[in-house]
Kinemage of the C-alpha trace (Angstrom):
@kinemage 1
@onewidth
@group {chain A} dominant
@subgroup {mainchain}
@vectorlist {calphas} color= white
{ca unk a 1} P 6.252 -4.216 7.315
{ca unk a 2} L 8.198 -7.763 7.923
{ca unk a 3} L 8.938 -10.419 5.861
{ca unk a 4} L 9.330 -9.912 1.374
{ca unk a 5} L 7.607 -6.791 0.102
{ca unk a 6} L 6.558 -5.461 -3.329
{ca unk a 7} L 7.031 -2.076 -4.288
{ca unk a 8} L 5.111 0.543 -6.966
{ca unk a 9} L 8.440 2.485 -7.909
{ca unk a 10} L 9.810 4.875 -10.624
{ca unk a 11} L 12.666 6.346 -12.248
{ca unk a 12} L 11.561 9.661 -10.647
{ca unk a 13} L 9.946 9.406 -7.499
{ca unk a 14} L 6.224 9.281 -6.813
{ca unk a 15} L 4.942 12.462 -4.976
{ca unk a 16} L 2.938 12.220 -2.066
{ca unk a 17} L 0.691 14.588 -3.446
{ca unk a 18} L 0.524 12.080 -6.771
{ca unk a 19} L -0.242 8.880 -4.781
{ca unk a 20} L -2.936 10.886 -2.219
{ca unk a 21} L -4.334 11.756 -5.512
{ca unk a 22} L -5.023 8.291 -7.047
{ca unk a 23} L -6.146 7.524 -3.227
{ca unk a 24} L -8.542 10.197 -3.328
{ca unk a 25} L -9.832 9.476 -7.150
{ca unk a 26} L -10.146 5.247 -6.184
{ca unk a 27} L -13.203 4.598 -4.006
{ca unk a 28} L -11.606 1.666 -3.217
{ca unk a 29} L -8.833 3.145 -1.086
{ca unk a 30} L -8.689 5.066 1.593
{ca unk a 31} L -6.226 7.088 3.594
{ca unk a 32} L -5.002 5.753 6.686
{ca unk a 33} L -2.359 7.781 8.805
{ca unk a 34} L -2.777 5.430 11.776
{ca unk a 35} L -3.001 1.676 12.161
{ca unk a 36} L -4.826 -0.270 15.092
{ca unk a 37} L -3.545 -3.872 15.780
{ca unk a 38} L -4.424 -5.700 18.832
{ca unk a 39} L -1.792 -7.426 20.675
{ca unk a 40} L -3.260 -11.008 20.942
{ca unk a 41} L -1.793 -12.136 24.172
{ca unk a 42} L -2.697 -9.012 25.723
{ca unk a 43} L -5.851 -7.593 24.140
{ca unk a 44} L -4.346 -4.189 23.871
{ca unk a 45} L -4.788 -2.123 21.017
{ca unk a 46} L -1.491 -0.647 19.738
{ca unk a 47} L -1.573 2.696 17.244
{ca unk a 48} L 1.062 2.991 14.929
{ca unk a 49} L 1.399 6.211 12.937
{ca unk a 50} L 1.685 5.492 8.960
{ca unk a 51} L 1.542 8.801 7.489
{ca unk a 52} L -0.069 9.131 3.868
{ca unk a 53} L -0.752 5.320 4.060
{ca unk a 54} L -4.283 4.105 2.242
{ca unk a 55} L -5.775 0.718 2.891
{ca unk a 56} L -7.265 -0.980 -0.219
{ca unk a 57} L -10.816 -2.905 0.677
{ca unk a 58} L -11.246 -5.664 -2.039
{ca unk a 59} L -15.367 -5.941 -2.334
{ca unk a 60} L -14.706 -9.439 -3.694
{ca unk a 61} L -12.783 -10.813 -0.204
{ca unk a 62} L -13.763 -8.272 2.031
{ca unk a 63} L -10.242 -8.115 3.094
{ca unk a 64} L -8.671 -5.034 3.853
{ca unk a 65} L -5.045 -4.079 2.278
{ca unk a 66} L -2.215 -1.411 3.317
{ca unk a 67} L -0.633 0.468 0.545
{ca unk a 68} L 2.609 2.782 2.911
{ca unk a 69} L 3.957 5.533 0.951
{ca unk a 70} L 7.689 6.440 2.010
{ca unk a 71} L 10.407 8.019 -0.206
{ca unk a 72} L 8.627 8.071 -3.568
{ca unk a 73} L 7.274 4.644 -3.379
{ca unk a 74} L 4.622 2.286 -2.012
{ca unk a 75} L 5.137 -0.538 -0.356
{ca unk a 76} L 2.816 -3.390 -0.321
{ca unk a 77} L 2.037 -7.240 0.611
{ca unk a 78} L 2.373 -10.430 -1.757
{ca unk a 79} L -0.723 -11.088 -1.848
{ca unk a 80} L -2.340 -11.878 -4.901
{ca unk a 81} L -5.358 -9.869 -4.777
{ca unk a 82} L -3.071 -6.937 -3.538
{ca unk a 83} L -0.860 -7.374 -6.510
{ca unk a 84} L -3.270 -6.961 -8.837
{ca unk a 85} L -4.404 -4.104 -7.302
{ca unk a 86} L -1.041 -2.293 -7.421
{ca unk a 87} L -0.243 -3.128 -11.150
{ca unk a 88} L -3.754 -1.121 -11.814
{ca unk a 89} L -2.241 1.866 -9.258
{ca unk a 90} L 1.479 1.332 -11.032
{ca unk a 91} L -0.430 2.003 -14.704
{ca unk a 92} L -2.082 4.832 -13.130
{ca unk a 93} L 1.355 7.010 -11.277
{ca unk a 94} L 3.062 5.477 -14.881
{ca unk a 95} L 5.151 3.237 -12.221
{ca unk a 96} L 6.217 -0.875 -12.134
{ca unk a 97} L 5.711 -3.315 -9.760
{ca unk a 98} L 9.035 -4.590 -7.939
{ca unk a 99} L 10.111 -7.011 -5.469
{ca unk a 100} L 12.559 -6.404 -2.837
{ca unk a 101} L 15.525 -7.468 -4.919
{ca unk a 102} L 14.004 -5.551 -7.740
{ca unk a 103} L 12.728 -7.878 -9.693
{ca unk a 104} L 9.860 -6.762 -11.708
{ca unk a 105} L 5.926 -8.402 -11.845
């Protein structure tokens, strides 16, 4: 992920087999260990592996959202709708919402 991301974090780390959990209980998310993007000078598809990843699907946008797992956090987007979404997932795993220079939303 490039650019400013937000975090779901904790005092004590998140478990993978916590977050899988609320991924697995949320019919909203999904797991996703691999990502497709298409390169689009090229038109080739490029697989990246993103192990215990789950992409969020808003039903209002119809946008689709990637929530990464690594080292007892998630890392997310800024976007709005996405932000929301991870303050309901940080009440769940009884976790905050942080930026990148831990600041917290």
């Amino acid at each position: 992920m490039a650019g400013y991301n937000l975090h779901i974090e904790r005092e004590n780390q998140i478990s993978v087999e916590e977050w899988l959990a609320v991924c697995e209980q949320d019919k909203s998310l999904s797991v996703q260990n691999t990502a497709i993007a298409v390169n689009p000078q090229a038109g080739a598809k490029i697989k990246v592996s993103t192990p215990n990843s789950c992409v969020w699907t808003s039903r209002i946008l119809k946008k689709k959202y990637s929530f990464t797992y690594s080292n007892g956090s998630i890392t997310f987007g800024t976007d709005k709708a996405q932000l929301k979404k991870a303050k309901k997932i940080a009440q769940i795993l009884n976790a905050k919402v942080v930026g990148d220079e831990g600041e917290e939303y």
